[in-house]
C-alpha positions in Angstrom: -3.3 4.8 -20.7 -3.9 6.3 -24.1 -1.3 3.7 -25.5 -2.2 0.6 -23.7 -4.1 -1.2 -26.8 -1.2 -0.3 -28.9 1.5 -2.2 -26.2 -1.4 -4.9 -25.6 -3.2 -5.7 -28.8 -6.6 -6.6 -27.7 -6.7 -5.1 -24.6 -9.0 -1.9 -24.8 -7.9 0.5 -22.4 -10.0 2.0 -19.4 -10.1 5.2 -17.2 -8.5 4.8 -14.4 -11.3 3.6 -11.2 -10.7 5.2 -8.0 -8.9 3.4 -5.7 -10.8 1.3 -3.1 -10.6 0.7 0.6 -9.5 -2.2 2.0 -11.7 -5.4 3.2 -13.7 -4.1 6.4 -13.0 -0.9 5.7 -15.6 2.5 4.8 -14.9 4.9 1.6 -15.9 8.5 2.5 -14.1 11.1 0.7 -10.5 10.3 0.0 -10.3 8.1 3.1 -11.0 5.0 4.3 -12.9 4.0 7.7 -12.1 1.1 10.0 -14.3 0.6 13.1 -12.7 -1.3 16.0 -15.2 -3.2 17.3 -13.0 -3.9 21.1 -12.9 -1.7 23.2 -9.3 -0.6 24.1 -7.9 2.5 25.6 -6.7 5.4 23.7 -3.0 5.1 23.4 -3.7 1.0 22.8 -6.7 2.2 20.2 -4.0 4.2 18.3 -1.4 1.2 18.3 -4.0 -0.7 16.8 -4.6 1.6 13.8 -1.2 2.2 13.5 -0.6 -1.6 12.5 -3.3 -1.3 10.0 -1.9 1.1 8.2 -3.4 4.4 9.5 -4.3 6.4 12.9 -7.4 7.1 15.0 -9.7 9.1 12.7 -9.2 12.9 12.2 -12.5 14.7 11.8 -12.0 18.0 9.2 -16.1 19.0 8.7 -19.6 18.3 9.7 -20.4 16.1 7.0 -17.4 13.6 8.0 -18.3 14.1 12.0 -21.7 12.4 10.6 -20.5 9.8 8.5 -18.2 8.5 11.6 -21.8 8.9 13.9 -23.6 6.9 11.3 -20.4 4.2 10.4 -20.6 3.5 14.2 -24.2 3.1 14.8 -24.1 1.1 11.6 -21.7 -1.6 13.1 -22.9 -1.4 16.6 -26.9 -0.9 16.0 -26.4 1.9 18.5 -24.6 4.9 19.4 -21.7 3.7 21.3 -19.0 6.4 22.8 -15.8 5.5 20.6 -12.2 6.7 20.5 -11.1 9.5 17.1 -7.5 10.8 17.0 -7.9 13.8 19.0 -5.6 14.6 22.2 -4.1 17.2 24.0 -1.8 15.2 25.3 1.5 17.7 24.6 0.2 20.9 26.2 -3.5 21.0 28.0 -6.1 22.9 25.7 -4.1 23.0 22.4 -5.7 19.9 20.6 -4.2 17.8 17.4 -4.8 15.0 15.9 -2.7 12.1 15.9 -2.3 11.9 11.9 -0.4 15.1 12.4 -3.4 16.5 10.1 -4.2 20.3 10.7 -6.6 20.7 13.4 -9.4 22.6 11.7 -12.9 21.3 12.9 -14.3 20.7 16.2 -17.9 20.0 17.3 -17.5 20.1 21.4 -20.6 19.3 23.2 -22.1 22.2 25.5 -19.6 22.9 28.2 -16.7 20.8 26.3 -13.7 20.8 26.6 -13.8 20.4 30.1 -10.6 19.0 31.3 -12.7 17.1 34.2 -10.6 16.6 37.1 -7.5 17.4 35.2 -7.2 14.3 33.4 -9.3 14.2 30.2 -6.8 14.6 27.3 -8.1 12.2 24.5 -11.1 13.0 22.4 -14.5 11.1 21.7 -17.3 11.0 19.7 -19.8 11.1 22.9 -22.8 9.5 20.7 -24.7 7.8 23.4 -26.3 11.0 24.6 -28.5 13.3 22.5 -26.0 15.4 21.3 -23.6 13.6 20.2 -21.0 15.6 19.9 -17.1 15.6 20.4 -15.8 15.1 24.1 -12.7 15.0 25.9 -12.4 12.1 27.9 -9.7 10.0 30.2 -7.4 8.3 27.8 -7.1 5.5 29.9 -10.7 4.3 29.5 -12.0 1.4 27.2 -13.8 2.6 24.4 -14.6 1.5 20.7 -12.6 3.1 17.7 -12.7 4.5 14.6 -8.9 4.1 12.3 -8.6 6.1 9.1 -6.3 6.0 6.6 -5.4 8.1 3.1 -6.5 6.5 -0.3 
């Protein structure tokens, strides 16, 4: 950078800007947000952010868990319950995320994870209650997304 004017007369060099999300797409952090506005199930919700370049949002603090509460109800004018990259799909109770990023926050709602009737295995944000907190859920039911992505 600190040579550009001298390879490029007349060109005044700048700081490098941050980089920037993609069209349709959230900055929050280092990461950028896609909501999927159809409803799909989880594995199909997954697919779907795989082909744009990312996975179904990892949450890793509070502060994130409310940006994704507020980037949904901001796109839907609501709280809706939408799909984020949490499963314990390999072995029951031991929850990743589907970026393969460490597992290191978790907001469960009162009583959560339940495992209800032995089928709930992907996570949710469970927004359109009054807690809206994380819930496990059965993968095979439609729900909105959230995809995320590194910068």
């Amino acid at each position: 950078m600190c040579c550009t004017s001298l390879l490029f007369p007349g060109r005044p060099s700048s700081p490098r800007s941050s980089p920037a999300c993609p069209s349709g797409w959230t900055k929050y952090g280092n990461r950028c947000f896609y909501f999927y506005n159809s409803q799909m199930n989880w594995a199909s919700a997954e697919r779907a952010c795989i082909r744009l370049g990312g996975n179904l949002a990892s949450i890793h603090s509070s502060s994130e868990h409310s940006f994704l509460k507020a980037l949904v109800r901001s796109k839907k004018g609501s709280y809706q319950r939408t799909w984020v990259g949490g499963h314990d799909a390999v072995r029951e109770g031991v929850w990743l995320w589907s970026d393969g990023s460490k597992f290191d926050y978790t907001k469960w709602g009162s009583g959560e994870p339940n495992n209800l009737g032995g089928k709930e295995h992907c996570m949710e944000i469970n927004i359109a209650g009054s807690t809206q907190h994380l819930n496990d859920e059965v993968c095979s039911r439609n729900r909105f997304s959230i995809c995320a992505k590194n910068l």
